[in-house]
N, C-alpha and C positions, 0 to 999 in steps of 0.2 A: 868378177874380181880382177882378171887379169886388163881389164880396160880401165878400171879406175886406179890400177898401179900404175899403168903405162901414161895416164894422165895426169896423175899426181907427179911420176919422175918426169916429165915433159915440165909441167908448172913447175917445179923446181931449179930445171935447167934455165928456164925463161927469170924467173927471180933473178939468178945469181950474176946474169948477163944484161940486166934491165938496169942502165943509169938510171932512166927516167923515177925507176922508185927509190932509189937511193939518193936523187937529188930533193925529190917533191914530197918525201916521206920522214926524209932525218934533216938534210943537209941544210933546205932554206926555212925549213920551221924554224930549227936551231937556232940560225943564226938569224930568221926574223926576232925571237924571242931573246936574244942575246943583245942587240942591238933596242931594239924596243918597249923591252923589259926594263931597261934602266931609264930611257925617254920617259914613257907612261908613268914612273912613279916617282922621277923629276920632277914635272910637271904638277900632275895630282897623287900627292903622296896616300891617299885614300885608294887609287888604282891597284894597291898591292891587297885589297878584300876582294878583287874579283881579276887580280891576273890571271892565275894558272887557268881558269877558265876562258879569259878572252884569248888569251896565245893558244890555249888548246883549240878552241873553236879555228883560230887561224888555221892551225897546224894541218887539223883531220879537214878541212875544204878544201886546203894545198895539196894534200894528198890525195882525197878521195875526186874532185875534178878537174883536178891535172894531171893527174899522177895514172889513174883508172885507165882513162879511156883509153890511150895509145895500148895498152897493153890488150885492150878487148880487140881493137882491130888491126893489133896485132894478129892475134889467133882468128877473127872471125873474116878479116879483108882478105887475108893473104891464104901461103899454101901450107899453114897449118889448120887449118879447117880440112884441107885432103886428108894430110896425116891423119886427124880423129878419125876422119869417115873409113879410110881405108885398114884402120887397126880397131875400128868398133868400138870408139870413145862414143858416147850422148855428146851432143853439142852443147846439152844444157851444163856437164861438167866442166869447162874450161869455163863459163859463166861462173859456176861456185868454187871452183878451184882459185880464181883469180881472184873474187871476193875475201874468201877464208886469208889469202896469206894476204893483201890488203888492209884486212880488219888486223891481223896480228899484228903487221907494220905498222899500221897507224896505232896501236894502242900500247906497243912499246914505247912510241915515240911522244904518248900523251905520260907513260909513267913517267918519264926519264923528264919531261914539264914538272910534272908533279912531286917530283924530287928536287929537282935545281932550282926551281922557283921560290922556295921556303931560304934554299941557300945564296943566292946571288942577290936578290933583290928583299926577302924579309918579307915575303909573298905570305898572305893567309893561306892554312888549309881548310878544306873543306868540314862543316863539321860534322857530318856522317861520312866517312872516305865509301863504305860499303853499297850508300845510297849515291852515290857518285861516280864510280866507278862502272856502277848500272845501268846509268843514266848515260854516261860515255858510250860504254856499248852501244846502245841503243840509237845514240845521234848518230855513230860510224857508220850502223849498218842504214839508216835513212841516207845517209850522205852518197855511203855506194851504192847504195839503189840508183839517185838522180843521175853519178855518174856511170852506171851500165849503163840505161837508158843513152844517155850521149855517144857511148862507144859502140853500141849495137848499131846507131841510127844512122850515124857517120861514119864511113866507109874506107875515108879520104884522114892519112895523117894529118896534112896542112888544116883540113878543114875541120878534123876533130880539137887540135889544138887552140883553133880561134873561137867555134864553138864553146869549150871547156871555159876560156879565159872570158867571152860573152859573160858565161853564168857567175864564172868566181867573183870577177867583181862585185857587181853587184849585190852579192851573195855577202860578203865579207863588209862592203862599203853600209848598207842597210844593214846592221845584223844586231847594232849596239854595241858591238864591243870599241871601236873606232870613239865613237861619241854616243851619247844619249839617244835612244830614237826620238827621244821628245823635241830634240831639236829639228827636227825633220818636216820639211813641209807632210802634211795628213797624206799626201798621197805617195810619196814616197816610203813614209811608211808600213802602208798596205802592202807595196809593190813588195817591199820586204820581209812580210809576213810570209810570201810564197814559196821563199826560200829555207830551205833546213835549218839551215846556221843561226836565224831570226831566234824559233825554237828552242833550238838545242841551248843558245847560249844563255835565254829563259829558264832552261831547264836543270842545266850547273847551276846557273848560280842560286836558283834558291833549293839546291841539295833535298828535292821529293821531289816524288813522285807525282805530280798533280797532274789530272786529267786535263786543265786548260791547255797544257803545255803538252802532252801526250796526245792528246787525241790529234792534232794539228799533223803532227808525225807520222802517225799513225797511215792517216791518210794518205800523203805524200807519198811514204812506203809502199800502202796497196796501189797507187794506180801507177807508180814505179815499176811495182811486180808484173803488174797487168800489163805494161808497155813491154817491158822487157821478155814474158813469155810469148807476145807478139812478134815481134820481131826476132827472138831464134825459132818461130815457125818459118818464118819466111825465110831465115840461112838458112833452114833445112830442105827447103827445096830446089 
C-alpha cells in the first residue's frame, strides 16, 4: 500500500509540472476546435451532425500520441525508474498511473467539447449521450494503449516526439473526420483502418455499440497490451 501511495503522489507531482499535458490535452484541442469548429460548419453546414465527434476524435489522438509518450519516458528513460525500484514501486504502476490520469484529462477535455459544441457552433448531440460517452471511454483507453506502446519503445525524447507525430498524422489525416474516406484512393483507406481514430470516429458517430466497430479496437488494444507488457519486462531488467 505504501508503494502505490508513494507512486500515485509521484504521478501527481509529474501532472502538475507536465506542460506537455496541459498543452496536447486542453490547450491545442481547444483551440483546434475553436478555430475549426466554425471553418467546418462554414463550409458544410451539415458538419455540425457529427462535430463533437470529429473535434473529439482530434482532441483524444492529440492527447493520447502526443501528449502520452514523453511522459512514459519520462519515468521509464530517465532516473525515475531508480526512484520506483529503490522505494518498491512495480514498474508496471507508473504504466497505469500515467494512463488513469491521461484517460481523466483527455475525457474532461472531451466533456467540455461536448458542452461548447451545442453552444458555439449549433453542433448536434448525440442521441444516446449514455451510449457515447461509453463509446468515448473505450476509444481513449485504445488510443493510450498505441501511445504506451510508443513511449515504452522509444527511449529517446527527440525520437519519441517524431515517432508520436509519424503516427498522429496519419492517424487523424485517414480517420474521416477531415473528409470522407470515400474520397480516398482504396489503399489509403486500409492504411487507415490500422489506426484507432479510423474506428473510434465510426464508433461516435453512429452512437452503438456495434461489433464492426468494436471488434477492430478490440484487437488493437490486445496486442497493445501485449507489446506493452513486453517491454516493461525488458525495463525491469
Amino acid at each position: 500500500m505504501g508503494a502505490f501511495i508513494y507512486g500515485v503522489s509521484l504521478q501527481w507531482k509529474l501532472d502538475i509540472r507536465s506542460k506537455t499535458l496541459l498543452i496536447t490535452c486542453y490547450l491545442v484541442p481547444l483551440l483546434f476546435f475553436a478555430i475549426m469548429g466554425g471553418i467546418f460548419t462554414s463550409v458544410t453546414p451539415d458538419a455540425r451532425y457529427t462535430l463533437i465527434q470529429s473535434m473529439t476524435i482530434f482532441g483524444v489522438s492529440m492527447g493520447a500520441l502526443i501528449g502520452l509518450p514523453p511522459s512514459l519516458v519520462e519515468i521509464y528513460g530517465g532516473d525515475i525508474k531508480k526512484v520506483y525500484k529503490a522505494n518498491g514501486v512495480p514498474l508496471y504502476l507508473g504504466l497505469a498511473l500515467t494512463n488513469l490520469s491521461a484517460l481523466i484529462h483527455l475525457f474532461l477535455m472531451s466533456v467540455i467539447l461536448y458542452i461548447a459544441a451545442p453552444l458555439a457552433f449549433h453542433a448536434e448531440l448525440p442521441e444516446n449521450p449514455g451510449v457515447y460517452f461509453v463509446c468515448l471511454a473505450l476509444f481513449i483507453a485504445v488510443s493510450l494503449s498505441i501511445a504506451s506502446v510508443i513511449g515504452l519503445a522509444v527511449k529517446d525524447q527527440a525520437k519519441t516526439s517524431l515517432v508520436s507525430i509519424i503516427v498522429f498524422l496519419p492517424s487523424i489525416m485517414l480517420s474521416g473526420i477531415m473528409f470522407p474516406v470515400e474520397m480516398l484512393p482504396k489503399a489509403f483507406e486500409l492504411i487507415g483502418k490500422l489506426f484507432p481514430a479510423a474506428w473510434g470516429y465510426r464508433l461516435l458517430s453512429d452512437g452503438a455499440l456495434q461489433a464492426e466497430h468494436l471488434l477492430p479496437l478490440t484487437v488493437i488494444f490486445l496486442l497493445a497490451a501485449i507489446l506493452c507488457a513486453i517491454l516493461l519486462r525488458r525495463a525491469d531488467q
